[in-house]
N, CA and C atoms as a LAMMPS dump frame, in Angstrom:
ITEM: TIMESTEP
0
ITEM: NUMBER OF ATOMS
408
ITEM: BOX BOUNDS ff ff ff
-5.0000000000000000e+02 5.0000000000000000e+02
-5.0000000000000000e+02 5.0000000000000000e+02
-5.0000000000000000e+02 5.0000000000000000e+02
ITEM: ATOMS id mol type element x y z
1 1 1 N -243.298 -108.16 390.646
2 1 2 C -242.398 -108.765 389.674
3 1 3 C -241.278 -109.486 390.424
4 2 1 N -241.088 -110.703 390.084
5 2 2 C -239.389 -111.303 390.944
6 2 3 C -238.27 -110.58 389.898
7 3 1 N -237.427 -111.337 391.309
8 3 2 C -236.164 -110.633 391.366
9 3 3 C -235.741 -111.519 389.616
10 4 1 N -236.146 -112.627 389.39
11 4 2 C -235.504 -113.11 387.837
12 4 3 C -236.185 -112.64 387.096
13 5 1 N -237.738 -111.805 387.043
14 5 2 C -238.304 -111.157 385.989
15 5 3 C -237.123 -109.608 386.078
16 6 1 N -237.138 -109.106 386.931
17 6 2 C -236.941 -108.029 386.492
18 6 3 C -235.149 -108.216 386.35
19 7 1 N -234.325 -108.877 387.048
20 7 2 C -233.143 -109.087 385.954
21 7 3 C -232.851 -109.379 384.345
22 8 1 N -233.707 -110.405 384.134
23 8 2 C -234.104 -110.622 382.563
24 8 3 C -234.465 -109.008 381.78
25 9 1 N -235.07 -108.879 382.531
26 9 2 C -235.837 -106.833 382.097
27 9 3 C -234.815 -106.307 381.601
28 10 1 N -233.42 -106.261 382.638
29 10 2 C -232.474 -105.341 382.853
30 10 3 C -231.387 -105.714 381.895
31 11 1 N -231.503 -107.317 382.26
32 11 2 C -230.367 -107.684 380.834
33 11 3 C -230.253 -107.599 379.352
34 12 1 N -231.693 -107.31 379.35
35 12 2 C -232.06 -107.426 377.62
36 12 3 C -232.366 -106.27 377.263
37 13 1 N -232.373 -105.374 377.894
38 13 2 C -232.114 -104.218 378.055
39 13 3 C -230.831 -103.636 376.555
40 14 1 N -231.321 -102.671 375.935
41 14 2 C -230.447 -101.791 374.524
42 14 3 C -228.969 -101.883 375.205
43 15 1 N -229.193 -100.949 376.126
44 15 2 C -228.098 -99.952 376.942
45 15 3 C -227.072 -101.333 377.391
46 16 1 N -227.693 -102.124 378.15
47 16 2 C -226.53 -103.304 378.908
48 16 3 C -225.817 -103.803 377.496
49 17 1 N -227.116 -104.515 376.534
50 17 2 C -226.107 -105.545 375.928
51 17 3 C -225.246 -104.706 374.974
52 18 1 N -225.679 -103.165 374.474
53 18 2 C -224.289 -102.244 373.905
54 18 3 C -223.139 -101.997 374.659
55 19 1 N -223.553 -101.977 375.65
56 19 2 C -222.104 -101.755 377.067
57 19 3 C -221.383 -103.031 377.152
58 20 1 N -222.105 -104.456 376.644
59 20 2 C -220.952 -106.027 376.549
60 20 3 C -220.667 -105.849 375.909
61 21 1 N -220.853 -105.372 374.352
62 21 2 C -220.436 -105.137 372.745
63 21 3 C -219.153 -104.241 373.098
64 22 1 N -219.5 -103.117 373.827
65 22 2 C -218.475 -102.166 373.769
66 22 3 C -217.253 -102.497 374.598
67 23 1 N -217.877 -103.326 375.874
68 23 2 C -216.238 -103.559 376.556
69 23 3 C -215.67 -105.104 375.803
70 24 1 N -216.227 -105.812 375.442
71 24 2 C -215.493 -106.758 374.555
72 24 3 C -214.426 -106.294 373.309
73 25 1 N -215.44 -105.623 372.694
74 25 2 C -214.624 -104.862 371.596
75 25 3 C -213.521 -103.967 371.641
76 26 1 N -213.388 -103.543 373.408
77 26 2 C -211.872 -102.337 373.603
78 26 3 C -211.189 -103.269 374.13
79 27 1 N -211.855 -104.595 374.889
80 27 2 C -210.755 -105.621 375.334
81 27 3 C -209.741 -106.221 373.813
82 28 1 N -210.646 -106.214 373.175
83 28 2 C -209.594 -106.942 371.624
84 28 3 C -209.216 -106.077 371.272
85 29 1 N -209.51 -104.853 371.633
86 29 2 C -208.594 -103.834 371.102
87 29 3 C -207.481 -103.502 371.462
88 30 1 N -207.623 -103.682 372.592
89 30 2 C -206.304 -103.705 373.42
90 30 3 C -205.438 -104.686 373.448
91 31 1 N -205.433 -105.726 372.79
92 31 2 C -204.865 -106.808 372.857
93 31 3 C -203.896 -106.371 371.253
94 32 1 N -204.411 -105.869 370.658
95 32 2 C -204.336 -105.667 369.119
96 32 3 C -203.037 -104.108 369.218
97 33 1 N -203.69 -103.495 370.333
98 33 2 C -202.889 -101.997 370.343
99 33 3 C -201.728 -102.702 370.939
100 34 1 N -201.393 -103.516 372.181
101 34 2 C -200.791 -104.17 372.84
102 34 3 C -199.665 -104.934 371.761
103 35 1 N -200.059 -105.733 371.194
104 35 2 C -199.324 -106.343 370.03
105 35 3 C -198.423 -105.336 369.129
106 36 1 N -199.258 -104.471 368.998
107 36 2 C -198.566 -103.504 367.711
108 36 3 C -197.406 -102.771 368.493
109 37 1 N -197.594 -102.588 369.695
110 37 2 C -196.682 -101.579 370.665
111 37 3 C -195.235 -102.772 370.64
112 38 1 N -195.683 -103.826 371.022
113 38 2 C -194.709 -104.752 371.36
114 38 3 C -193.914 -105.575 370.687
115 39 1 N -194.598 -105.804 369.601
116 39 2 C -194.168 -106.664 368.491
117 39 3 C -193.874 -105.677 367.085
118 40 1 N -194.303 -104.541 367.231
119 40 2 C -194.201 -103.892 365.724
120 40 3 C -193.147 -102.492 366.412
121 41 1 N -193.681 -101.47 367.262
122 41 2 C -193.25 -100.373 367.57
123 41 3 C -191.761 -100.641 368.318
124 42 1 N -191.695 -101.707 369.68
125 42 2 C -190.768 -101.158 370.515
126 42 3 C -189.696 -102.139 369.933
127 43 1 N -189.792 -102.539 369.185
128 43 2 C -188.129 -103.251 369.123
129 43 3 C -187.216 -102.46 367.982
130 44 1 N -187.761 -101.987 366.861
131 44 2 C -187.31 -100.795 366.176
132 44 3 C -186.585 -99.757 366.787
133 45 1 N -187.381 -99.084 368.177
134 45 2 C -186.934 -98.268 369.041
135 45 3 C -185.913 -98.884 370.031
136 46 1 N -186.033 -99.982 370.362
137 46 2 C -184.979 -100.975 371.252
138 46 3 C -183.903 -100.671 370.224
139 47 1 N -183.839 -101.104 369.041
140 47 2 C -182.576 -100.714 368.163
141 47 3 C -182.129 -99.777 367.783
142 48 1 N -182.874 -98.377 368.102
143 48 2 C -182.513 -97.222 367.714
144 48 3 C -181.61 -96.782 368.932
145 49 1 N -181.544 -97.394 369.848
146 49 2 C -181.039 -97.202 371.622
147 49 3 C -180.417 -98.04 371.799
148 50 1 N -179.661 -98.579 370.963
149 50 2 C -178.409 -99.442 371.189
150 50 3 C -178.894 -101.159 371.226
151 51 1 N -179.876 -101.777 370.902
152 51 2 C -180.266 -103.205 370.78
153 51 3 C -181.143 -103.078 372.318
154 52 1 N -181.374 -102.493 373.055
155 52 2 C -181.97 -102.743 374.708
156 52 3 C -183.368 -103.306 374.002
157 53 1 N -184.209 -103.887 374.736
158 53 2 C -185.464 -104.405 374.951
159 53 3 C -185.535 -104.088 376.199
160 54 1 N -187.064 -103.293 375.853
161 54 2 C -187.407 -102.475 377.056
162 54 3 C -188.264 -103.302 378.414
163 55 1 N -188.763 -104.781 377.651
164 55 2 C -189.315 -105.286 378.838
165 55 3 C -187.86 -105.795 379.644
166 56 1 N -186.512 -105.545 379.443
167 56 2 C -185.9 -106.361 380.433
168 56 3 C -185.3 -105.21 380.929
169 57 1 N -185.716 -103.919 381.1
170 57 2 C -184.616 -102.658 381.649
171 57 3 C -185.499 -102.516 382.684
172 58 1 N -184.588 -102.791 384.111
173 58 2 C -184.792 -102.961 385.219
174 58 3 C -183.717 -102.322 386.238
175 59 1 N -183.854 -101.747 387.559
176 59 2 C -183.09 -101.068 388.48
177 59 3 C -183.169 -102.729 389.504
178 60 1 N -181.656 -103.174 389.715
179 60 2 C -182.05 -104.284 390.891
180 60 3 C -181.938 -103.416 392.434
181 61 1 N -182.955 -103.686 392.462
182 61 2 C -183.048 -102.784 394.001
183 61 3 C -182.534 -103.809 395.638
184 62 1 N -182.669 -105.166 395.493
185 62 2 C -181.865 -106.127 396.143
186 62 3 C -181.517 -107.348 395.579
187 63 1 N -180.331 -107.748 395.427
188 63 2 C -179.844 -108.991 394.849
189 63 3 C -180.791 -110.28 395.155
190 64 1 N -180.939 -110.791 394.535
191 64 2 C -181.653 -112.203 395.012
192 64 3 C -180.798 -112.956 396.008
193 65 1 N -181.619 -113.162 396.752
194 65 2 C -180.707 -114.274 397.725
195 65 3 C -181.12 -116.127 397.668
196 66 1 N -180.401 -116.888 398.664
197 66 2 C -181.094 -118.331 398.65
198 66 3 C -182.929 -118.314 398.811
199 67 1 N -182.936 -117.525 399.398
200 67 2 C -184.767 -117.226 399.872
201 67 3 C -185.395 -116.709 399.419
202 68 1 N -185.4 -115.515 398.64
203 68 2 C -185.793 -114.445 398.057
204 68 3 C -185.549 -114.155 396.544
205 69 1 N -186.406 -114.141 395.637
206 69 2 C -185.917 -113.295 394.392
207 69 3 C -185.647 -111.963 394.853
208 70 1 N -184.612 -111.452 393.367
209 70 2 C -184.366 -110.256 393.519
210 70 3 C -185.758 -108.894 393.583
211 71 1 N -185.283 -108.233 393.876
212 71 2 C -186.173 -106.675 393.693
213 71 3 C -185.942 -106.082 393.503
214 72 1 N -186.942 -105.869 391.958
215 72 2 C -186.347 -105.296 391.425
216 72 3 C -187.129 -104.353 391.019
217 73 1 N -186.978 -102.772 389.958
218 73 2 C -187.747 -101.266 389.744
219 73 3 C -187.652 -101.721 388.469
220 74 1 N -188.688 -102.387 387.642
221 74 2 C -188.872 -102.201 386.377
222 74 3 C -189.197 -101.013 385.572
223 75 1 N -188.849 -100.475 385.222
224 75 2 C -188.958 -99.209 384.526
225 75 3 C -188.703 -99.275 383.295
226 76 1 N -189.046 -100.37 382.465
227 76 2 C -188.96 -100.549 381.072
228 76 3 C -190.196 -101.074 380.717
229 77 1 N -190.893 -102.209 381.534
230 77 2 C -192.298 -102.214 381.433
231 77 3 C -192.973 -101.209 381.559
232 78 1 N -192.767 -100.169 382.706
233 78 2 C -193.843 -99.246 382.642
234 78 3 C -193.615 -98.104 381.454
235 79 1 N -192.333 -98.096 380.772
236 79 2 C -192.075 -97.242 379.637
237 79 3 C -192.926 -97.785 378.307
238 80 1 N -193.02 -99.696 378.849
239 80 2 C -193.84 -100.001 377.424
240 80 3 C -195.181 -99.765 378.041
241 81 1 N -195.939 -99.638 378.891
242 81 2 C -197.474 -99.113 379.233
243 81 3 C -197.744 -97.819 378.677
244 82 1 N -196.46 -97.344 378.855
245 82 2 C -196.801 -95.786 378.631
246 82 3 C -197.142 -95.502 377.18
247 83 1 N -196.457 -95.906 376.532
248 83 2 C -196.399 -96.458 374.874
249 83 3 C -198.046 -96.985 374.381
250 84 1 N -198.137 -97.598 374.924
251 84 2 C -199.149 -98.576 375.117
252 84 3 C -200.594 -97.458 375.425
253 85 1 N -200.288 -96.704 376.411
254 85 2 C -201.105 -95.729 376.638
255 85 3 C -201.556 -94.745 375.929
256 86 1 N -200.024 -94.478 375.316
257 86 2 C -200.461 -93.143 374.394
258 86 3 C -201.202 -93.44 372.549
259 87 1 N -200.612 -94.35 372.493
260 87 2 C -201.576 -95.484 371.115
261 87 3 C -202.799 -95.323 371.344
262 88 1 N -203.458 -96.06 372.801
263 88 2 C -204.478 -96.405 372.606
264 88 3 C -205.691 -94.904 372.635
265 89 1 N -205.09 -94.206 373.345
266 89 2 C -205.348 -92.94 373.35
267 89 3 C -205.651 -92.321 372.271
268 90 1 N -204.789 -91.901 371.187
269 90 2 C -204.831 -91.508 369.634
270 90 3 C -205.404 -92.192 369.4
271 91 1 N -205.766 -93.786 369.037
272 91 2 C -206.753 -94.578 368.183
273 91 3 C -208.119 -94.239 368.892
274 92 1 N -208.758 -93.955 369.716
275 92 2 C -209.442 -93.744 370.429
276 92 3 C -210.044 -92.178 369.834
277 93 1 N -208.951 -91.103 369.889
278 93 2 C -209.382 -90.42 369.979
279 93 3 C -209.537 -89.736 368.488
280 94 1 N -208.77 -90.577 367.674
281 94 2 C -209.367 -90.886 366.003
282 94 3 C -210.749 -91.459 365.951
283 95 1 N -211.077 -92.572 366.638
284 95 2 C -212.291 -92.874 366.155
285 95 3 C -213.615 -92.188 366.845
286 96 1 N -213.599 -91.797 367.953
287 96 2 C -214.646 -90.632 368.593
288 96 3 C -214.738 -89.318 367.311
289 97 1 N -213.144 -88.789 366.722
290 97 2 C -213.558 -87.606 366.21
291 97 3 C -214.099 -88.235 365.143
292 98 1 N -214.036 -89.137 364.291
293 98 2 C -214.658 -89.454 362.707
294 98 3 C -215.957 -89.869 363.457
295 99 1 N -216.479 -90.674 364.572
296 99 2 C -217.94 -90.505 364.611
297 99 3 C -218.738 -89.382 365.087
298 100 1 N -217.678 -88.606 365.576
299 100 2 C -218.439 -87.337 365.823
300 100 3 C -218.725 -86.739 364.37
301 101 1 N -217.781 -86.332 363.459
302 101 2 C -217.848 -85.743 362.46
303 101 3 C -218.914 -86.572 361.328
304 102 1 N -219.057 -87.927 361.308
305 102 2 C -220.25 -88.658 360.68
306 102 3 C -221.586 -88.208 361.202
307 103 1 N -221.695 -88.455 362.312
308 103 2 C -222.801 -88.037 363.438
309 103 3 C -223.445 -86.092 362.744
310 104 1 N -222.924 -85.581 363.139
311 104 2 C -222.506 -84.272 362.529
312 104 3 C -223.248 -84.021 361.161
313 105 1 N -222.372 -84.788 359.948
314 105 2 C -223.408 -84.938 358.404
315 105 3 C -224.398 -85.619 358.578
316 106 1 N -224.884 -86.519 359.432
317 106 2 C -226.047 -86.813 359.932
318 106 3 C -227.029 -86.013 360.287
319 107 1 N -227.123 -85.174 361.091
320 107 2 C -227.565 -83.924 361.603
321 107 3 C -227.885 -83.187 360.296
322 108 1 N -226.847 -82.845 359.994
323 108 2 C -227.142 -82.032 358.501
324 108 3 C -228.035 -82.557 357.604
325 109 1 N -227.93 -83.753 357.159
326 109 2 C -228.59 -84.387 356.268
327 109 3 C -230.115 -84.035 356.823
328 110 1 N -230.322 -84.545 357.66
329 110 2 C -231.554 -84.443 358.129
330 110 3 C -232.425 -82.83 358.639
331 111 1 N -231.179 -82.247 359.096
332 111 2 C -231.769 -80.504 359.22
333 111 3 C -232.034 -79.864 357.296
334 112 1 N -231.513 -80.206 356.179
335 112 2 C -231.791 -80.01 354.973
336 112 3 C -232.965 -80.47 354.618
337 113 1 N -233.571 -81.684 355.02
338 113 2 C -234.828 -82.772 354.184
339 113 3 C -235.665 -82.038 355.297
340 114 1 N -236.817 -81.723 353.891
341 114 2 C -238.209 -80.796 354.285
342 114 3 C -238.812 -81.549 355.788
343 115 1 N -239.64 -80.9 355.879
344 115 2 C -240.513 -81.636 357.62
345 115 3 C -241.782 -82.161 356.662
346 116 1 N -241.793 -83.033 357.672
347 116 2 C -242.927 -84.624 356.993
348 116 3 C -244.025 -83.617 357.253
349 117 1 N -245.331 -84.183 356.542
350 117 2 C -246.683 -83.646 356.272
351 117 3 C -247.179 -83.238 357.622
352 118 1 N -246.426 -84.251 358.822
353 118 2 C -246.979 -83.606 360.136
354 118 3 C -246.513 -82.851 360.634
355 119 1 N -245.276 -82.549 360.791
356 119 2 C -244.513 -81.453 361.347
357 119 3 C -245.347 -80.216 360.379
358 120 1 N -245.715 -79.952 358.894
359 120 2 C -245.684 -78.783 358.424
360 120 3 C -247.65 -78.817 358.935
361 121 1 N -248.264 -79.846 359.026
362 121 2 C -249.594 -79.66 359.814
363 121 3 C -249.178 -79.003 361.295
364 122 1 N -248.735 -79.376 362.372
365 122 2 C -248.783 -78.824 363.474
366 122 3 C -247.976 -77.562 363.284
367 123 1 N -247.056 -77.36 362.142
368 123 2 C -246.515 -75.75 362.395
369 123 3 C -247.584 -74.622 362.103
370 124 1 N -248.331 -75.291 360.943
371 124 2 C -249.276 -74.433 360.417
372 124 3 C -250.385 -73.972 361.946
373 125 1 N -251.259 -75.346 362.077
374 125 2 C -251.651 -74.848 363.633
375 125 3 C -251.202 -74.044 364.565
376 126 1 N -249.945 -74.382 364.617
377 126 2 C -249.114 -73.321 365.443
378 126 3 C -249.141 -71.958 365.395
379 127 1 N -248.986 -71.808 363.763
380 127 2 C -248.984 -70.383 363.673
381 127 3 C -250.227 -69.545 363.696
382 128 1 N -251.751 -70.403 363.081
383 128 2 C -252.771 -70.015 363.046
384 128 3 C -252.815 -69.574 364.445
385 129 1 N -252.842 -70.468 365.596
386 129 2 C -253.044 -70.01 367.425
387 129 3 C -251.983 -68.448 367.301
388 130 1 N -251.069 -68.877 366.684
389 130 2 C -250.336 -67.838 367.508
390 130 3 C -251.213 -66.041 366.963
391 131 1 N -251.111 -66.633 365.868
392 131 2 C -252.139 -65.606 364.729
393 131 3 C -253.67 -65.232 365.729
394 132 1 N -254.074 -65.708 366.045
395 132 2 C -255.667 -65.58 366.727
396 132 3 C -255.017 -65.112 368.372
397 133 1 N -254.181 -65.41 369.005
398 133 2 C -253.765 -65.25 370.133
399 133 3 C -253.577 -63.752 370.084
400 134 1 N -253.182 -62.818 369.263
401 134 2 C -252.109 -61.484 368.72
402 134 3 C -253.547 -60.975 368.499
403 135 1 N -254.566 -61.172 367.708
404 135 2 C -255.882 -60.664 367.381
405 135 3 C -256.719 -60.13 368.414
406 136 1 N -257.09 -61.123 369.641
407 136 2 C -257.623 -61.027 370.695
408 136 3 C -256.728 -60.443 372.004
């Protein structure tokens, strides 16, 4: 097989093209959790803390000079990551538990509904062997 048959194989593949679906779909998600942190959550909280906006709270660690920008310890960006982190986290870990718990009545549904004509043919076999096995 060449190397472009069996890439084609691999690309069209269930597993790959659900794994593009899935990282596309947490990339917009993140763009969306990102937004809500920034535009909806932290400026409410910027005002609850005296008017600050947290992307500009910074430690200047050296003045800027003619040559050099300053350097500086942002520590208000990484307070909005963190934010940012813990969102995406909970939404995340909301939607794993409701498909677990769907998944779940799934299971059920299907452990309730009788076994198809073949399952109750091969149990019956089953039991007849096991029946003649116990005899002899």
């Amino acid at each position: 097989m060449s190397l472009l048959n069996e890439f084609k194989a691999f690309a069209v593949r269930g597993n790959v093209v659900d794994m593009a679906v899935g990282i596309i779909m947490g990339a917009a998600f993140g763009k969306i959790v990102s937004s809500l942190v920034n535009d909806i959550i932290m400026p409410p909280i910027g005002v609850i803390v005296g008017g600050v906006s947290f992307n500009k709270l910074a430690i200047t660690l050296k003045e800027a000079t003619a040559d050099a920008a300053a350097v500086t310890l942002n520590y208000g960006l990484f307070i909005q990551t963190v934010v940012d982190f813990l969102i995406i986290s909970a939404a995340i870990f909301v939607a794993v538990k409701i498909i677990n718990r769907l998944q779940k009545q799934k299971q059920e549904v299907q452990a309730e509904a009788p076994p198809s004509a073949e399952v109750q043919l091969l149990t019956d076999i089953k039991n007849l062997l096991s029946e003649r096995n116990r005899q002899h």
